[in-house]
N, C-alpha and C positions, 0 to 999 in steps of 0.2 A: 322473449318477444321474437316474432319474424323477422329474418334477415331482409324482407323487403323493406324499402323505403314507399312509406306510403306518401310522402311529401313531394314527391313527383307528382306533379301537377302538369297535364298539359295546359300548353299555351298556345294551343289552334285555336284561331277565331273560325270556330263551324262554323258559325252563320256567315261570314265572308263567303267560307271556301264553299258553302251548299249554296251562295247567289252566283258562284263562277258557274259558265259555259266550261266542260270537258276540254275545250280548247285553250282554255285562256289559264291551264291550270299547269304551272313549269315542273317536269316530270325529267330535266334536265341531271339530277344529282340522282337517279335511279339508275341503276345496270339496265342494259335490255336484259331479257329472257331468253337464254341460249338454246340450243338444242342440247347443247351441255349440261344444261342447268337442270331440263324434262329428263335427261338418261339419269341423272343421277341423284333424282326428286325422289323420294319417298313417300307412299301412301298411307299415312296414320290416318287411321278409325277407331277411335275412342270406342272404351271398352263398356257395352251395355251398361244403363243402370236405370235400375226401379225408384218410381219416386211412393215412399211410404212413409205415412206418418208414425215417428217413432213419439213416446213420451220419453224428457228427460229432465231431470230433478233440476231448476231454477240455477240451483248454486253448480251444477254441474257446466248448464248453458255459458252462463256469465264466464266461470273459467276460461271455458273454449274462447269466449268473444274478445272476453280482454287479451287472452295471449294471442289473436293474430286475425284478421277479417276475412282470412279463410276457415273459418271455424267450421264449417260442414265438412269442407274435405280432411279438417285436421280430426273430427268426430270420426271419419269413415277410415282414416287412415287406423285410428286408435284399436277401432273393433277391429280393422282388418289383421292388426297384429296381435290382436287380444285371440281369433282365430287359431293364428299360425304357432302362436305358443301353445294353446290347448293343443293342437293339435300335433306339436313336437311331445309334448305331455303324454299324450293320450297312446301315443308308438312307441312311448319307452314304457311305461305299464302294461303293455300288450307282451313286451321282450322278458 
């Protein structure tokens, strides 16, 4: 199984907090925003991805789903390494 805890549950009342006025919202237990904080922010941009319909065998899906409710990135993570071993494969047959 995933190391996440899927039992974290929030307990924000959205609907309170979306009737609050921006003013009346206590922002007290937040840092400000330094100029410290912008020198040494970093800009992550998610790395492109195609959305493509793949087929995959029922009992193959079900796996992925039972072991963790990331099961698409855990499918993409799979191929990604199913890849990189062919591909460690395929350089040592070359040699």
């Amino acid at each position: 199984m995933s190391g996440k805890n899927s039992s974290n549950i929030s307990r924000t009342n959205w609907a309170a907090l979306e009737a609050m006025a921006d003013d009346e919202i206590d922002y007290s237990d937040i840092p400000p925003l330094t100029e410290e904080f912008f020198e040494k922010a970093t800009l992550r941009i998610p790395a492109a991805q195609v959305r493509q319909w793949v087929q995959i065998d029922l009992d193959v899906l079900k796996w992925f789903q039972s072991y963790t409710e990331e099961h698409k990135a855990s499918i993409n993570a799979a191929l990604r390494r199913h890849i990189e071993d062919m591909g460690e494969h395929q350089q040592s047959e070359t040699k």
